[in-house]
PATI-347205 format. One record per residue (C-alpha): residue number from 1; y, z, x negated. Coordinates in nm, 3 decimals, always signed. Layout:
// PATI-347205
resi,north,up,east
NUM,Y,Z,X $
...
//
This chain:
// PATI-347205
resi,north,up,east
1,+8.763,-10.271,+2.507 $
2,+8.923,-10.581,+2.463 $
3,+8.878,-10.889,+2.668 $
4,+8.742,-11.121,+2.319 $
5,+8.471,-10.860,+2.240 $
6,+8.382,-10.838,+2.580 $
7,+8.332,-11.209,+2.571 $
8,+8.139,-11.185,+2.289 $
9,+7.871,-10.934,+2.366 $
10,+7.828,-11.182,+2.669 $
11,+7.787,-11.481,+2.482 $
12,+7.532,-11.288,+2.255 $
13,+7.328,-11.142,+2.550 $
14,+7.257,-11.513,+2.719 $
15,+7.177,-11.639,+2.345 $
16,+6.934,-11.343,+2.325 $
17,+6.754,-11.422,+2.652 $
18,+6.728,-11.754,+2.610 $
19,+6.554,-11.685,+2.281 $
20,+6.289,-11.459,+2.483 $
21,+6.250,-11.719,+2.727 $
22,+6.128,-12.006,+2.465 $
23,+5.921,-11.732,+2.309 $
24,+5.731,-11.674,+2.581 $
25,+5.715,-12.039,+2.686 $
26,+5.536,-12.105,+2.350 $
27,+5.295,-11.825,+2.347 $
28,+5.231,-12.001,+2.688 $
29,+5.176,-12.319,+2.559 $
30,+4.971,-12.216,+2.273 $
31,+4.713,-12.002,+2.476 $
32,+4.665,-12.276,+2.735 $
33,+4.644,-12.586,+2.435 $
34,+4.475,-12.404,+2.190 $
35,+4.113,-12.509,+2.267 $
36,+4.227,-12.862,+2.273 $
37,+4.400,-12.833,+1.942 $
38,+4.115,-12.701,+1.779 $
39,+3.885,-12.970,+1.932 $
40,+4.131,-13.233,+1.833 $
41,+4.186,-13.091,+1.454 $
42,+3.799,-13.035,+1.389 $
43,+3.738,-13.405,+1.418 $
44,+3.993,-13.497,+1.107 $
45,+3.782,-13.638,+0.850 $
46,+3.482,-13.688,+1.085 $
47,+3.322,-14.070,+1.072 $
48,+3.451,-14.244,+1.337 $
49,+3.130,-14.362,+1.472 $
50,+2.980,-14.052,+1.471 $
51,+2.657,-13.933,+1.411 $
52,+2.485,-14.258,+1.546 $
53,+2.666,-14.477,+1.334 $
54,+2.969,-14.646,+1.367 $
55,+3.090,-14.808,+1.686 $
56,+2.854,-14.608,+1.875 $
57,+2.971,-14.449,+2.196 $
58,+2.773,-14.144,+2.305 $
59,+2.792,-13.947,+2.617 $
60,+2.956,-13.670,+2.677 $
61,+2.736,-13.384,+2.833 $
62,+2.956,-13.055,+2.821 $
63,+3.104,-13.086,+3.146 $
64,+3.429,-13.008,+2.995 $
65,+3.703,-13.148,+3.272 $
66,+3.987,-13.009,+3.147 $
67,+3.970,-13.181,+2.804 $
68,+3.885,-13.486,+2.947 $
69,+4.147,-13.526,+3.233 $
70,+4.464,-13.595,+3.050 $
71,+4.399,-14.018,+3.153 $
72,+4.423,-13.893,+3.539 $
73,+4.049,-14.032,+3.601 $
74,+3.804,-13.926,+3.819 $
75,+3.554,-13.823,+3.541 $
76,+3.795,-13.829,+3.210 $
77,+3.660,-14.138,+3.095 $
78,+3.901,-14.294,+2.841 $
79,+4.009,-14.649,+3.017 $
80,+4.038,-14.476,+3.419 $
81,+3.740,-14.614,+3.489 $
82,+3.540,-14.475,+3.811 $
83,+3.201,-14.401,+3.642 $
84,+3.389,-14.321,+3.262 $
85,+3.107,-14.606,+3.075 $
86,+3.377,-14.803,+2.858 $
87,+3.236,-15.080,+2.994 $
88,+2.894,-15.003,+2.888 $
89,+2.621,-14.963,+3.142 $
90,+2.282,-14.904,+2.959 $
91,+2.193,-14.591,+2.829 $
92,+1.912,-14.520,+2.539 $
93,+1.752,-14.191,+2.489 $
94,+1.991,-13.933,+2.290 $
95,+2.268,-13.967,+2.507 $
96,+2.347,-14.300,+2.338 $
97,+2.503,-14.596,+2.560 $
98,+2.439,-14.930,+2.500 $
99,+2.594,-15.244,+2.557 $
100,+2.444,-15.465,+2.858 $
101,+2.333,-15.807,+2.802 $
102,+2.537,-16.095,+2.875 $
103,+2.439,-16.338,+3.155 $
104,+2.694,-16.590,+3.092 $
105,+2.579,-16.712,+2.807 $
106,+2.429,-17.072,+2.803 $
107,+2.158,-17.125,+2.594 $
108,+1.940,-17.433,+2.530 $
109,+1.514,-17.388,+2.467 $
110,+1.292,-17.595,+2.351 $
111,+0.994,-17.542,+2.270 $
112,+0.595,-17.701,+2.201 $
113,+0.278,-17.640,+2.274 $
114,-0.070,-17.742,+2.171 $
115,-0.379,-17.606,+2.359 $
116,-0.732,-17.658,+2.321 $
117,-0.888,-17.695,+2.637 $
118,-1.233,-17.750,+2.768 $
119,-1.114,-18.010,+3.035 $
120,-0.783,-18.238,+2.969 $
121,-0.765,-18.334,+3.354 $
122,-0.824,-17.980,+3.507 $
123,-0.579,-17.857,+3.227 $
124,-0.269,-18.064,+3.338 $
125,-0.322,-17.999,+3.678 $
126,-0.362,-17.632,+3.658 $
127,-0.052,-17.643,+3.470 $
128,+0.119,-17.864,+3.647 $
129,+0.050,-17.589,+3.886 $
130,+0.171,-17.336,+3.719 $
131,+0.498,-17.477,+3.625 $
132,+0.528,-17.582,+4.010 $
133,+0.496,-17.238,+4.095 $
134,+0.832,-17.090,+3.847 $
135,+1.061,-17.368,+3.981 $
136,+1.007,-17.604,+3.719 $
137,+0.898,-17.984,+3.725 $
138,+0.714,-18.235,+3.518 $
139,+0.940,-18.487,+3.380 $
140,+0.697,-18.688,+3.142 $
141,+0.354,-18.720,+3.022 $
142,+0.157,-18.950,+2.778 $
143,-0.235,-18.976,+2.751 $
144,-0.446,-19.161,+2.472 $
145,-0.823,-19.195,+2.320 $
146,-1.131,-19.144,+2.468 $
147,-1.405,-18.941,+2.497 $
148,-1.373,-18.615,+2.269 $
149,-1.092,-18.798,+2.099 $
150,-0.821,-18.758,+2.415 $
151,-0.506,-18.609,+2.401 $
152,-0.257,-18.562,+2.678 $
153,+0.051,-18.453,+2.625 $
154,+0.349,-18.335,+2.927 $
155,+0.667,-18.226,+2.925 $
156,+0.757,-17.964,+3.164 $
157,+1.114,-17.838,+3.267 $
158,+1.149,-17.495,+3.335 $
159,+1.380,-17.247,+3.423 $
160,+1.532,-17.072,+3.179 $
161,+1.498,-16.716,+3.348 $
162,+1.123,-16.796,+3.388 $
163,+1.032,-16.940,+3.064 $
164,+0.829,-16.628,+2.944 $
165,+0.639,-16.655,+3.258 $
166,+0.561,-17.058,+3.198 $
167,+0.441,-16.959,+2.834 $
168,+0.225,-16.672,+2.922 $
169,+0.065,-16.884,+3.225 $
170,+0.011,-17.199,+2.975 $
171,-0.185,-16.912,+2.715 $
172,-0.441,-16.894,+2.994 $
173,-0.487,-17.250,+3.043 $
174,-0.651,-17.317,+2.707 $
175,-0.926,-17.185,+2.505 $
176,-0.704,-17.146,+2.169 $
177,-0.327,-17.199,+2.091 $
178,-0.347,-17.442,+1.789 $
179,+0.034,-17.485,+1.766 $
180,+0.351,-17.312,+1.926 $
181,+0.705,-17.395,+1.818 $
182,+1.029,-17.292,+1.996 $
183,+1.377,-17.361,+1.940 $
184,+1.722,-17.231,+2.069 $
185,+2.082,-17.334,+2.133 $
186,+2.332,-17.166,+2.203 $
187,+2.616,-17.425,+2.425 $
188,+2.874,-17.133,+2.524 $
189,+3.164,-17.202,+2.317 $
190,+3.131,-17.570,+2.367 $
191,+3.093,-17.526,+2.730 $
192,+3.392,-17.367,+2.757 $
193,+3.595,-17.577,+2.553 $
194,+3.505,-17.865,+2.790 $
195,+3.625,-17.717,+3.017 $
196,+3.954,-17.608,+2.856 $
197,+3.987,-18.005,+2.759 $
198,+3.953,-18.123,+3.122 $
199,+4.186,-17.890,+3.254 $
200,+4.470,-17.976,+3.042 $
201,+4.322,-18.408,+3.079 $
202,+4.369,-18.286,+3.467 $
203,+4.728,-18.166,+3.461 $
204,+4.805,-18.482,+3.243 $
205,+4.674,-18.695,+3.511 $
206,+4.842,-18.542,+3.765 $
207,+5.180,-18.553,+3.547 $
208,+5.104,-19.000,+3.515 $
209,+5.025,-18.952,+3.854 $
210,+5.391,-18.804,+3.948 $
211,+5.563,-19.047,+3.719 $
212,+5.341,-19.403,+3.822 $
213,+5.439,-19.263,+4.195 $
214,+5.826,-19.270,+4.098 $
215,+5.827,-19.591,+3.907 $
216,+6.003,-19.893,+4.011 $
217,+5.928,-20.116,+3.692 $
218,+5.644,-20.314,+3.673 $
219,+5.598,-20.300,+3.337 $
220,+5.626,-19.903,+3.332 $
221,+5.410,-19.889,+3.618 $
222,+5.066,-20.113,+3.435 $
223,+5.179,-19.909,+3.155 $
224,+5.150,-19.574,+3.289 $
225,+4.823,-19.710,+3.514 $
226,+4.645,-19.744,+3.167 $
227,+4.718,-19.390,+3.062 $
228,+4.655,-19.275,+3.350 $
229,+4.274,-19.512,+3.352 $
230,+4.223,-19.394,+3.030 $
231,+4.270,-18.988,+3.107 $
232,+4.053,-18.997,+3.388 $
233,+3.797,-19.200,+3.218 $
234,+3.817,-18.927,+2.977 $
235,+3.764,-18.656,+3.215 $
236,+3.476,-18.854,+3.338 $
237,+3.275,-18.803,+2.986 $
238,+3.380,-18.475,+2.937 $
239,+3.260,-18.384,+3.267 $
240,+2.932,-18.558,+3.233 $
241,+2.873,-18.413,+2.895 $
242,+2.935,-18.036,+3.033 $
243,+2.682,-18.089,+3.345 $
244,+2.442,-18.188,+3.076 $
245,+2.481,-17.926,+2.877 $
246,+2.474,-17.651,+3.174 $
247,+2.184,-17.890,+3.327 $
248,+1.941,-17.809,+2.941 $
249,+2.068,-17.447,+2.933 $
250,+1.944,-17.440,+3.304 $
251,+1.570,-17.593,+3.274 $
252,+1.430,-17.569,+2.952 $
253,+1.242,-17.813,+2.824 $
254,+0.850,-17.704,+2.709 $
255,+0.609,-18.018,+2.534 $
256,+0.246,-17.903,+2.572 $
257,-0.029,-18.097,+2.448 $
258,-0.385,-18.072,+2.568 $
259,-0.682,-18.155,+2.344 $
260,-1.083,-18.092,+2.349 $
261,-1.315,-17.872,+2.175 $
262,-1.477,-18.109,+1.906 $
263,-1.845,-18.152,+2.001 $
264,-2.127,-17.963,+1.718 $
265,-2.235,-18.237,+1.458 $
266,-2.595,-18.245,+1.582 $
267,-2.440,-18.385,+1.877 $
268,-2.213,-18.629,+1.730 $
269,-2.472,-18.765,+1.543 $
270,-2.752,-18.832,+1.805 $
271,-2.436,-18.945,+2.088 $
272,-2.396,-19.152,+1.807 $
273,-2.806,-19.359,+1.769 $
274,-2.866,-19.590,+2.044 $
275,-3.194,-19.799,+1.925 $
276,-3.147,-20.078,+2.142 $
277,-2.772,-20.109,+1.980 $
278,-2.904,-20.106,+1.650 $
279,-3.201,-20.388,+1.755 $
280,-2.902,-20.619,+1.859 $
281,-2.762,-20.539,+1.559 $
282,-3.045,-20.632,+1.376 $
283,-3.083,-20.943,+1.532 $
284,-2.729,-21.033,+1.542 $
285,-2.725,-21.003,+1.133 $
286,-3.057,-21.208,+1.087 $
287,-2.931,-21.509,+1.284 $
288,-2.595,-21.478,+1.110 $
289,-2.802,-21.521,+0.811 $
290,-2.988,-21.829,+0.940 $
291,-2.695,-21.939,+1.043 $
292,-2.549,-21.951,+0.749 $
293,-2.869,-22.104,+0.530 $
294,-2.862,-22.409,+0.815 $
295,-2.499,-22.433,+0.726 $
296,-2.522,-22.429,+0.372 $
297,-2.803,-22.717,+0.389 $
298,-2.640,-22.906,+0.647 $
299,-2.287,-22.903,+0.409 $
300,-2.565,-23.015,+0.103 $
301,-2.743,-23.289,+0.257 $
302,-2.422,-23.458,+0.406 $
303,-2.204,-23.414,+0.079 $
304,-2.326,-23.264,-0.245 $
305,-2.663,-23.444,-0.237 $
306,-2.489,-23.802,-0.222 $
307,-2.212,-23.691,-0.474 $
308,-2.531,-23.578,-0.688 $
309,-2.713,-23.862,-0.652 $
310,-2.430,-24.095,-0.807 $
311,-2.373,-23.841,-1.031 $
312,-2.747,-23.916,-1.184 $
313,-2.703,-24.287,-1.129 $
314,-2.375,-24.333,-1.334 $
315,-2.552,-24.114,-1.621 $
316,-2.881,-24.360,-1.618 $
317,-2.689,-24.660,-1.633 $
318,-2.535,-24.549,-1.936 $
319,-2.820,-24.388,-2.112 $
320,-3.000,-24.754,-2.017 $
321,-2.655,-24.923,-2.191 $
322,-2.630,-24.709,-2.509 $
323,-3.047,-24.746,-2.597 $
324,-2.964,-25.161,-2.530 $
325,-2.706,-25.188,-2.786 $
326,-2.855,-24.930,-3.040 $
327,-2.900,-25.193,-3.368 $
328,-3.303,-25.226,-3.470 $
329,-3.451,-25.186,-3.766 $
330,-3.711,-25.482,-3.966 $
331,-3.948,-25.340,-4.099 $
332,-3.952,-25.476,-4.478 $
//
């Protein structure tokens, strides 16, 4: 046998085995990966929220580890995380997770509240009280009328976490709720752009700062000492204005007004008869009246009786003069 043949039954054996060996790697392959294939193919055309709707992340009970490991996670959640949630941490009956609530968001209530009470001053303390007792304080009140007439009205600041509290112990306080109005803000997003703005009014000050510290020319150093007055009077207001804000989204701020039971008619009518008020009355009314006669007669005798009386002169003098110079006639 020549050398060249032998050379090429050589060449055709390796090609041959080789060929075996990539066989058998991808029966390999495709016994081990087939599950996952046909997990992975039998969700093209599914919704992508699945069953719950879109968005919605549900749990996945099957236990499966292998499918769920290719992330190198303890559990085969998606993001490596150690308990697999996505960054969701509430779950809802049907294997459903839900998203948590956020606590950093800063929101402003307000709210009013108008009780009917039996007794105004037992009222405000017992919910002065009451507000005492959540953390809150009283930072107003105003009182006016009398008698079944009086209102009071205080302003309360309360904490936001405990504002249901505050409501349901005002509910108590009063025989009926006649009016309840709330209102909310929510401050976040200016918040933290107030913030944003006095960070970068900070690193400009400190840049003025840097170049009024290098400066050898008076008039570039007053110049740069009023840009540098006016940035940090800047981030003075914008400071103030964000504790405010975080100050209102911290204690809400509740109005409740206190007012009485209107008394039965019967009862407004006889608080209302006093005899010996409506004797002075009487008498108060009849010497107005002769008052007023004595007045009248006084204002008569002094001035219209004398203007009357040469009234009636003047018009007898000349009836007297007219009768004198009336012509008479002889009898023929």
């Amino acid at each position: 046998m020549e050398p060249s043949e032998i050379q090429g039954r050589s060449w055709f054996a390796l090609a041959a085995g080789v060929l075996a060996v990539v066989v058998l790697v991808s029966l390999a392959v495709t016994v081990l990966l087939g599950n996952q294939v046909s997990g992975i193919l039998s969700t093209v055309g599914a919704s992508v929220g699945g069953p719950y709707g879109p968005g919605t992340v549900v749990q996945d009970d099957s236990g499966d580890d292998e499918s769920d490991g290719d992330d190198g996670s303890e559990d085969g959640s998606e993001d490596g995380s150690e308990d697999g949630s996505d960054d969701f941490d509430q779950a809802v009956p049907g294997g459903v997770v839900a998203a948590a609530p956020r606590d950093d968001l800063l929101i402003i209530k307000n709210g009013n509240l108008t009780l009917k009470v039996d007794d105004i001053k037992a009222a405000v303390a017992a919910a002065t009280a009451q507000v005492a007792g959540v953390g809150g304080y009283t930072s107003g009140s105003d009182r006016s009328g009398t008698g079944r007439d009086a209102t009071a009205t205080v302003i309360f600041r309360i904490p936001s976490a405990r504002w249901d509290d505050a409501l349901a112990a005002m509910y108590g306080l009063g025989i009926e709720v006649l009016l309840e109005h709330s209102t909310t803000e929510d401050v976040t997003s200016r918040v933290v752009d107030l913030e944003a703005r006095i960070t970068n009014l900070r690193v400009t000050e400190q840049a003025l700062q840097a170049i009024m510290d290098q400066a050898t020319v008076i008039k570039d150093v007053l110049t740069v000492q009023a840009e540098l007055t006016v940035t940090r009077g800047r981030i003075e207001q914008l400071t103030a204005e964000q504790l405010q804000l975080e100050e209102r989204a911290a204690y809400s701020t509740l109005a409740v007004t206190f007012v009485l039971e209107p008394a039965p008619v019967l009862v407004e009518q006889q608080a209302g008869f006093d005899p010996a008020t409506e004797v002075d009355a009487a008498s108060a009314s009849l010497v107005g009246i002769f008052q007023g006669l004595t007045k009248a007669g006084i204002w008569f005798g002094i001035v219209w009786l004398p203007v009357i009386g040469g009234l009636l002169l003047v018009l007898g003098i000349v009836l007297l003069a007219k009768r004198r110079l009336r012509p008479r006639v002889v009898a023929g």
